[in-house]
N, C-alpha and C positions, 0 to 999 in steps of 0.2 A: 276410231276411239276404242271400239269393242276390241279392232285385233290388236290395237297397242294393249290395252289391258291385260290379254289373253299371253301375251310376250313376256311382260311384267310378271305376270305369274310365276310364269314357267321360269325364268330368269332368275327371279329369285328363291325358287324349291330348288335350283341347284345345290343350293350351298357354298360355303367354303372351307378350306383348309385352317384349323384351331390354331391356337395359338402355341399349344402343345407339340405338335408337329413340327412347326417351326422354330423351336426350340432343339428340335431332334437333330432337326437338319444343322443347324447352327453348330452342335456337338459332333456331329458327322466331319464336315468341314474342317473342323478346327484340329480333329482327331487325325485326319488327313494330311492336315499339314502340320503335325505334331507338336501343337499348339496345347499341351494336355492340361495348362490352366483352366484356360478358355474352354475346355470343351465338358472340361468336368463343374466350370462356373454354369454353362449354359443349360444344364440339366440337373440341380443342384436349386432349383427355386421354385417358391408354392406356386408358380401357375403351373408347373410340371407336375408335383408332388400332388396336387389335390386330389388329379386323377388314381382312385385308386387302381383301378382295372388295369393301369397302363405299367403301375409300379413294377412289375418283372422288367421290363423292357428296359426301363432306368438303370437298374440295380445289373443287369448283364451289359450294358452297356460303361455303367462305372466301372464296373470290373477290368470291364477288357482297354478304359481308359492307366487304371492303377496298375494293372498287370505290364502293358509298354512302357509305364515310364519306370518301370524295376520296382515298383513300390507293392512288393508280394504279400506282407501282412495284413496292406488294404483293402489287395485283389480280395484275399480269402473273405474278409469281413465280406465284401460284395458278394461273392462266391455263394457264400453259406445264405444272405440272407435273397436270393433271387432262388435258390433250393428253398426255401423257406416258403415263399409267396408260391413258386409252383405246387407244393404239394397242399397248399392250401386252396389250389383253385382245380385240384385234381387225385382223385385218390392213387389209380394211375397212372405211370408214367409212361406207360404205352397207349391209352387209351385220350382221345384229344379228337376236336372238330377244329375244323375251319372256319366255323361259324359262332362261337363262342365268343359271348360278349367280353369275359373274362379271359381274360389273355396268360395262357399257362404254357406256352413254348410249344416246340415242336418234339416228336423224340430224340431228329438231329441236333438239336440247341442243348438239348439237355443230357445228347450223352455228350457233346462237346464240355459243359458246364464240368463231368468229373476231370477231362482232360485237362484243363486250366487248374483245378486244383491240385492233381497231381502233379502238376509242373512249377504250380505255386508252393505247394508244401517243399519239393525237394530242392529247389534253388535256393529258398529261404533256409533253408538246412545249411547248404553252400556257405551263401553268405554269413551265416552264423550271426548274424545282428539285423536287424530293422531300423532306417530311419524314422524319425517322429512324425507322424502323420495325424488329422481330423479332417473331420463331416461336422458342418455346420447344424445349426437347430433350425428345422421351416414349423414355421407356423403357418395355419391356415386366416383366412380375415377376419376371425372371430378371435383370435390368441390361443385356439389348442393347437397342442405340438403335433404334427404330422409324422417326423421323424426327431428322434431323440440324437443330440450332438454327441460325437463321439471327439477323445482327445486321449493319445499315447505316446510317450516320450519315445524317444532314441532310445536301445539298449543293444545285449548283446548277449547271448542263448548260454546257458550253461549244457553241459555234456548231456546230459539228460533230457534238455528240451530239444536239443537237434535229432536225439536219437527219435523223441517223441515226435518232431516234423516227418521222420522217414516212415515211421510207422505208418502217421496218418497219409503219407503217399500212398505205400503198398494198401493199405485199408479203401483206397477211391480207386485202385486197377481191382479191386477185387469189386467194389459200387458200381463200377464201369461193366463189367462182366454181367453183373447181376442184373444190370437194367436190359443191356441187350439181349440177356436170356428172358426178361419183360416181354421184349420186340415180340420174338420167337414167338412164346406162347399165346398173347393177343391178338396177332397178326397173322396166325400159321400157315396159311391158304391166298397173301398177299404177296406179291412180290413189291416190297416195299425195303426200307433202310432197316434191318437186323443183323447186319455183320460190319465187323469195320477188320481192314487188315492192319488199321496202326496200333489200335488199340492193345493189337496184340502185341508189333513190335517193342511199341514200349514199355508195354509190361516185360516181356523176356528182357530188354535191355536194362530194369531196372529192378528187377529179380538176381538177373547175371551178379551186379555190383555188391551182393550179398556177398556175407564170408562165410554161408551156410551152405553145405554142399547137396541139401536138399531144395535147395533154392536154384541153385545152378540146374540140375535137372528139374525143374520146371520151366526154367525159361528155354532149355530147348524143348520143351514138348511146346511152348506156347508159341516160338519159333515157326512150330510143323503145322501149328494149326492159323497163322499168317498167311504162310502159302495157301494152305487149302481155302482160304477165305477169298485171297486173291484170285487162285484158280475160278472159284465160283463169282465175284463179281464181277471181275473185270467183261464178263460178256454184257451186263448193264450198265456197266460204266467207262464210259470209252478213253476217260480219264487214266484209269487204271490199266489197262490194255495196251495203255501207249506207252506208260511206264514200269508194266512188268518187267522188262528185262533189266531195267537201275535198282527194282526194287527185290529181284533175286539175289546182286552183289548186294546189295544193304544187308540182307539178311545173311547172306554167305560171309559177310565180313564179322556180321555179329557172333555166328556159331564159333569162325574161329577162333575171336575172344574167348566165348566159353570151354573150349575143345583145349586151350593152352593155358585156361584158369587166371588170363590176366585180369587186371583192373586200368590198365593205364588208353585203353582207347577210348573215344571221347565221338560223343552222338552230335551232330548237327540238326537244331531243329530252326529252320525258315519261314515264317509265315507271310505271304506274300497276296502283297493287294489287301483290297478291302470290300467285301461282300456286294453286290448291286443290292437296294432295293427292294422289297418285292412289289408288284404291279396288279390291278387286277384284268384279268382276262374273261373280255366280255363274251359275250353269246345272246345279241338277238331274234328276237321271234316272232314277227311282222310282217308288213307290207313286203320289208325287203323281201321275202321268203318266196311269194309269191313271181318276183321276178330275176333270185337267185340264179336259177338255170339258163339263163340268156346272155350270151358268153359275147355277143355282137356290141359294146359297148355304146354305139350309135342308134340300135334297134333297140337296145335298152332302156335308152335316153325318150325315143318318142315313146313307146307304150308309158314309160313313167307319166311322159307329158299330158297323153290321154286319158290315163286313169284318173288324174288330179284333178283333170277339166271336169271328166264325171263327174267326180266326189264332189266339188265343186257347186255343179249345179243341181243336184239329186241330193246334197248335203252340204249345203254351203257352211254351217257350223262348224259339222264335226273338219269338211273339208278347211275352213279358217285355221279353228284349232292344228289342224294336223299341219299344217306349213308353219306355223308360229313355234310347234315342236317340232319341226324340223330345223328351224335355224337356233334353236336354242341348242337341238342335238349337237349339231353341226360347232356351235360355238364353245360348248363344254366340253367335247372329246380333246382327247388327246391328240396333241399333234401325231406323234409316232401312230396313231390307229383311226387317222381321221377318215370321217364318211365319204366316199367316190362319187353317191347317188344320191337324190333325194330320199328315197326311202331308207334308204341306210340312214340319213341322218331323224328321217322322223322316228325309227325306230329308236333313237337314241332317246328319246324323250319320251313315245308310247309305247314301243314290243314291249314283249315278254323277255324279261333282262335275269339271264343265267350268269353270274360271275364264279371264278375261283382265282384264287394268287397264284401269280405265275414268276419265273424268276427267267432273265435272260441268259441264256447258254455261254460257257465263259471260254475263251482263247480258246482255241485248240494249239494241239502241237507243241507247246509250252516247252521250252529247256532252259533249267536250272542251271550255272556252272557257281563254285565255288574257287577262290582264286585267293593261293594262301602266296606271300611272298617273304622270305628268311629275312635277317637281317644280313646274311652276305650273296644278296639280290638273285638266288634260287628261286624261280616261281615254280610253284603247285597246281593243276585245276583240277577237279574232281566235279564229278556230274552229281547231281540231286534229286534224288528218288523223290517224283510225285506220289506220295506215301496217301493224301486225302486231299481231293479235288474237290474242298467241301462247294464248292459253287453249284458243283454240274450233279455230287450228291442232291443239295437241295433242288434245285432244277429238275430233275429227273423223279424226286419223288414228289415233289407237287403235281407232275405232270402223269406218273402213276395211279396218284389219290383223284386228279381231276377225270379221267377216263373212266376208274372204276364207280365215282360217286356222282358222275355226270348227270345218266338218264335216272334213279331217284330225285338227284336234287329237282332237276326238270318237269318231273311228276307232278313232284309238291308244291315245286313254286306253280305252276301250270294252276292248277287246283285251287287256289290261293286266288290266282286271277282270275278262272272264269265266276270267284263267288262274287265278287265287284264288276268285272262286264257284261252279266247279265241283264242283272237288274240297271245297269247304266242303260243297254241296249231298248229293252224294254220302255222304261221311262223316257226315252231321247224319242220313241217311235211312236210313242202316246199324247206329247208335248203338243198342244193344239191351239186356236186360239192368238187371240192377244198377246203380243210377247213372249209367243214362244220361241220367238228366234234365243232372248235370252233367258229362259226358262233348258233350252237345250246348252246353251254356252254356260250355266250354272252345273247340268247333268255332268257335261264332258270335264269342267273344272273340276269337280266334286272326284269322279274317276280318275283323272291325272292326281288329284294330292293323296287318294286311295291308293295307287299303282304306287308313288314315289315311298309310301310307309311299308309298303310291303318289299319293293327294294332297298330301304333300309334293312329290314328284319333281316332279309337274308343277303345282305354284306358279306364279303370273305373278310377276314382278319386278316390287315396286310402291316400288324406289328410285327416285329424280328428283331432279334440279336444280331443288330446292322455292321457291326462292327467288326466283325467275326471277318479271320482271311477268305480271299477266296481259296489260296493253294496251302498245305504243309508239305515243305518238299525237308527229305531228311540226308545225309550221308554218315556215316560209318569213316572217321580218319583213326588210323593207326596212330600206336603211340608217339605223340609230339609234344616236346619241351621247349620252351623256348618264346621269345616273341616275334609275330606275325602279323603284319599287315594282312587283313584281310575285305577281299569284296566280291560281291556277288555280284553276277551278268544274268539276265534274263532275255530268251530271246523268242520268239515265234514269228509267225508271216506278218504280222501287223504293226511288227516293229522290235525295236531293242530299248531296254533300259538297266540300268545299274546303281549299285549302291556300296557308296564302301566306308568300313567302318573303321578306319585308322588302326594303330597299334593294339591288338591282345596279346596276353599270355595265356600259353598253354602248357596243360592242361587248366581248361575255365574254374574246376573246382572240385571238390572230392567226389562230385558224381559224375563230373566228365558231361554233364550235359551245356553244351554252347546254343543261347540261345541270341536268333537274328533275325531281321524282317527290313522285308523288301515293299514299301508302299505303294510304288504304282508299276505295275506290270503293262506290258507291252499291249 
């Protein structure tokens, strides 16, 4: 009875996954399979909206819903108002915890945030008109408005307001600049995410499109400082390493643009896949620990068995308790990181529980091809600069933040636990008497729902801009008129896929930017 009780406990401190969540996922899905009704229905409703801590997450994820399906006007509204809520849950925007109840992005989300609206403003330039687009009204279960409805016709830009789109382009590569010179200075001493080589190319490429001849020499200085970015990152990111050499022609193709003063070549930008996830990545500090170094999988096995027998009868309580968390451990891990041992799994339910977000490493080896075909059956293929491996960016620097902020975190949490197993210890060792078997099963419960508040407290934050590609891969074509069948091939060790987009004309539009995406990668 006592250890069914003690099960029950533990069973139900686990928790569950909100209803919010599953709304997320729902919009993930949907967005996958390019369902953008449905995905932007599914995030779009007051069990979503209440939250407000989570509202970034929504608002960069509508975005990057309105931004695929061409709907640039909307993006921007999403755009501006997820800029909006970060700076309101951060005065910097290089400075951020992992641990922050208030969810205000990462510096990679947020310098990608100018990238979409620089790509937003200058399309929408392009296109010179917006479809009619709204956002509905939520209200919370009381009838206050959450979010105010939005509603705008169809129109179509006078000479002025497009000029005024391009302006506000060049104004976010210049925002884009400013924030990574943020990186720099708050992080000086980090090896962490403060350079990007695209950022750069795009800026020169959209500097170049100027008819100002002080413009054109900027985008070859920003050009020079592409390379140099790549020279220096590509040793951290193995993403970029492998596509230096596509990503030299990208930019040798650009300069000659600039070098012969044309306007007629035309950027390909791809965004490819869709971001994993992030996870968190435990670190217990327990029983296991004790018989960590014993590599004999079978020797390992009995001393577990003998330990228990002790604990057992020199503490048959706390010994109860500790197998009741241990199959509860065992039953709430994740499959991907399930427990091998017993104590691995009691740890899951008593160590000392170190977490930080972690993201899965993406493809390697990745090749892009582009494949343009005439109408008088001429095929084309050009290969595709992995210009930003945002996957293995984020991956890499989570995995930089979790080394360098490991042993504080570890400290603190430590610290944190011995002020609750003390006095658990103490008290459990005093317990005398009449009923004190359950006078000690009250101590050890008491310290289990102590220990799960304090792994609360220190939760990693594993919201994200989910939505976001994993790859932008870019190419540089020469001047082309005309219409083309075009598709893209994706290929790595793990497989091949492809995607093609029927008949365009080119050039796509006065800025020559073509823009395409590839959803599932190999």
């Amino acid at each position: 009875m006592v250890k069914a009780a003690s099960l029950l406990l533990i069973l139900w401190l686990t928790g569950c996954a909100g209803g919010d969540q599953l709304r997320i996922k729902d919009a993930r899905n949907a967005f996958l399979e390019r369902d953008f009704v449905k995905a932007e229905a599914s995030l779009y409703t007051a069990e979503v909206f209440k939250r407000s801590d989570s509202r970034l997450q929504h608002f960069l994820m509508l975005s990057s819903i309105a931004f695929s399906n061409g709907q640039y006007e909307k993006a921007i509204y999403f755009l501006n108002k997820s800029r909006e809520v970060s700076n309101s849950v951060r005065s910097d925007h290089g400075t951020f915890s992992w641990f922050d109840k208030a969810y205000g992005g990462n510096p990679i989300e947020y310098s990608y945030l100018h990238q979409y609206l620089v790509l937003a403003y200058t399309l929408l330039a392009d296109e010179g008109k917006t479809p009619a687009w709204e956002t509905p009204e939520i209200q919370d279960e009381k009838g206050r408005i959450q979010v105010q409805a939005e509603k705008h016709p169809a129109r179509s830009f006078s000479s002025k307001e497009v000029a005024d789109l391009r302006t506000k382009a060049r104004a976010e590569l210049l925002a884009w600049d400013t924030h990574l010179e943020n990186l720099k200075r708050s992080y000086r001493h980090a090896d962490y995410y403060q350079e990007d080589t695209w950022a750069r190319i795009l800026a020169s490429y959209l500097h170049a499109r100027s008819a100002q001849g002080s413009e054109k020499k900027t985008a070859q200085i920003l050009l020079g400082q592409a390379l140099r970015v790549l020279d220096q990152e590509q040793a951290r990111v193995s993403g970029l390493q492998h596509a230096s050499e596509s990503i030299r022609q990208l930019t040798s193709g650009l300069e000659q643009q600039i070098r012969t003063d044309s306007d007629d070549g035309i950027l390909v930008l791809l965004q490819g896949g869709v971001i994993s996830p992030y996870k968190a990545r435990n670190t217990y500090i327990g029983l296991s620990t004790l018989f960590q170094g014993i590599e004999d999988p079978f020797l390992r096995a009995q001393l577990e068995d003998i330990g228990f027998r002790i604990l057992l009868h020199y503490a048959p309580e706390f010994g109860l308790v500790t197998f009741t968390g241990a199959m509860a451990g065992a039953i709430a891990s994740d499959p991907e990181d399930a427990p091998r041992h017993l104590t691995d799994a009691a740890d899951r339910g008593f160590g000392f529980l170190i977490s930080f977000p972690a993201l899965p490493p993406p493809p390697k080896d990745l090749r892009l091809t582009l494949e343009l075909k005439s109408t008088d059956g001429r095929v084309q293929e050009l290969p595709l600069a992995l210009v930003t491996p945002l996957q293995e960016l984020l991956h890499t620097e989570l995995k930089a933040r979790r080394d360098k902020e490991f042993a504080g975190k570890a400290l603190k949490i430590g610290l944190q636990y011995l002020a609750i197993l003390i006095p658990a210890i103490k008290a459990y060792q005093s317990a005398e008497g009449e009923g004190a078997g359950f006078k000690k099963l009250a101590i050890l419960a008491g310290y289990f729902i102590a220990k799960r508040a304090i792994d609360a407290a220190n939760a990693p934050d594993l919201r994200s801009w989910s939505l976001l590609p994993q790859v932008l891969a870019s190419a540089h074509l020469p001047a082309l008129k005309g219409e083309f069948e075009l598709k893209v091939r994706a290929e790595s060790p793990q497989g091949r896929s492809e995607q093609s987009y029927g008949k365009r004309t080119l050039p796509p539009g006065p800025s020559g930017l073509l823009l395409l995406d590839l959803r599932t990668l190999p």
